[in-house]
N, C-alpha and C positions, 0 to 999 in steps of 0.2 A: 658593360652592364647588361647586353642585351643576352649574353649566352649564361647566366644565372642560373640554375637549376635550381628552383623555389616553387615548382609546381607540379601537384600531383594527378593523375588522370585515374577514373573511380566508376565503378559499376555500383547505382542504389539500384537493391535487389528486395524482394520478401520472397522470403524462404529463397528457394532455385530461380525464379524469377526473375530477370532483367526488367525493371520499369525506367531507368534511367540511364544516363550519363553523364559522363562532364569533366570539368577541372575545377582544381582549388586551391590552395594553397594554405588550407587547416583543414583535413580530414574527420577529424574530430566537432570540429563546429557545423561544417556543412553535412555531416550525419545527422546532427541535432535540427538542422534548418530545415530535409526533409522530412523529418519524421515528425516536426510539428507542422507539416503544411495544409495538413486536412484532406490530404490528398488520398485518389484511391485507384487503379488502375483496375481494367476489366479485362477478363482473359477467359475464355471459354465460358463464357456467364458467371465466372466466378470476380467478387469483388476481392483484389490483394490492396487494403490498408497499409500507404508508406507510414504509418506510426510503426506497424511493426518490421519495417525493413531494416537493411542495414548498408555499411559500403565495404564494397572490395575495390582495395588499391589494384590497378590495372597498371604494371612492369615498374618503371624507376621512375624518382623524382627526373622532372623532366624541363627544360626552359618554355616559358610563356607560348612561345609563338610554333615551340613543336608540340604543346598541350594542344594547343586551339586548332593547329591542322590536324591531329587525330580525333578531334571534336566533330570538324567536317568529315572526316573519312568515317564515321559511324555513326553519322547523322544525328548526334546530339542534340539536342533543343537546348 
């Protein structure tokens, strides 16, 4: 059970922008979850609104535990 490949590793971006990372396992839902979070990242004084962001899948579906060490290795939150 433990070597499952059921998880996907994802860049939330707006526009060119990296504001996030992470894992999931619905790419589709958790695009929804950031883009409703009210959330807004600052970058050069400019404010990037994740309403308007989006996700880019980052390589292959991938198992749990090798999601979450690339999570550490790019310092996800």
């Amino acid at each position: 059970m433990a070597n499952i490949r059921d998880t996907y590793k994802y860049w939330f971006k707006v526009g060119n922008l990296k504001v996030h990372c992470g894992t999931t396992n619905n790419l589709r839902i958790r695009e929804g979850q950031h883009q409703n979070s009210g959330r807004y990242t600052t970058f050069n004084g400019q404010r990037y609104y994740w309403r308007d962001g989006h996700i880019v899948q980052e390589g292959n579906i991938t198992t749990k535990e090798a999601a979450l060490e690339w999570e550490r290795q790019n310092g996800c939150n």
